[in-house]
C-alpha positions in Angstrom: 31.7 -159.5 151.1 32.9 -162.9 150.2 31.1 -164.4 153.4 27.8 -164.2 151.6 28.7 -166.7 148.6 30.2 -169.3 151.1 26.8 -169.0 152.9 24.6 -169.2 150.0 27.0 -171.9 148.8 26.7 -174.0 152.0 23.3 -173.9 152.2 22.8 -174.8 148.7 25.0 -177.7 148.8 23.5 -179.2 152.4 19.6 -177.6 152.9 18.6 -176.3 149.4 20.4 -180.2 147.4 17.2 -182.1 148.5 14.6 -179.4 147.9 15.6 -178.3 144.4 15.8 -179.9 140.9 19.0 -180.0 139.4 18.5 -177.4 137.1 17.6 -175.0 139.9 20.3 -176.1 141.7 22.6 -175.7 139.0 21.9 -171.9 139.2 22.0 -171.4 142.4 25.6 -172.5 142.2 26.8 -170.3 139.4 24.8 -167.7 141.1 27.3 -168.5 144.1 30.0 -168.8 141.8 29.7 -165.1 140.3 29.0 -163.8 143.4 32.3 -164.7 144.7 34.4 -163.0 142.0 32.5 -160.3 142.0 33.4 -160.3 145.7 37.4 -161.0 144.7 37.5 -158.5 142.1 36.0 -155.7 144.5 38.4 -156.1 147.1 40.9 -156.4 144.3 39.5 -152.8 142.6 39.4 -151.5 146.6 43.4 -152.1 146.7 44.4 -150.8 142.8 42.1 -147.9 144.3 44.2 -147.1 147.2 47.5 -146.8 144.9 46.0 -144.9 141.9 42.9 -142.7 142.4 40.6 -143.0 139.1 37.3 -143.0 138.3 37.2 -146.3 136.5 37.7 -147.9 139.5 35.4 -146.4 141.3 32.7 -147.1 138.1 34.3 -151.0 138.4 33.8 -150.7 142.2 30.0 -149.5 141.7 29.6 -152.1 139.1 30.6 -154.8 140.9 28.5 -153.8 143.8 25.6 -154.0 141.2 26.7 -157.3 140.2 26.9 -159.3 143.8 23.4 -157.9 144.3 21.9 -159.3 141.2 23.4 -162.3 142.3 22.3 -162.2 145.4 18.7 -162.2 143.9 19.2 -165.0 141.7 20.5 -167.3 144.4 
């Protein structure tokens, strides 16, 4: 999961730095940024989950799911 922000983040910061304005830029990057805690906290919910079985962690799973892919379309 957290490969995709380090490649959206590379190519924003090498191919996408001379296309883009800086404001477009600028949200690409948190776009990036979100992306990768949503990333962290998913693996995170994916171990609690192994210990404790719950359905809030399988909604903060889901949601977080929802989250990187909203990302993903901003970036």
């Amino acid at each position: 999961m957290a490969v995709l922000p380090v490649g959206l983040g590379a190519i924003g910061a090498h191919a996408l730095k001379t296309q883009l304005t800086p404001e477009p830029l600028e949200t690409h990057q948190t776009a990036v940024h979100y992306q990768m805690i949503h990333a962290l906290g998913l693996v995170l919910v994916g171990l609690l989950g192994r210990y404790q079985r719950s359905r809030l962690f399988d909604a903060a799973g889901w949601a977080m799911l929802v989250g990187i892919d909203l990302a993903n379309r901003v970036a």
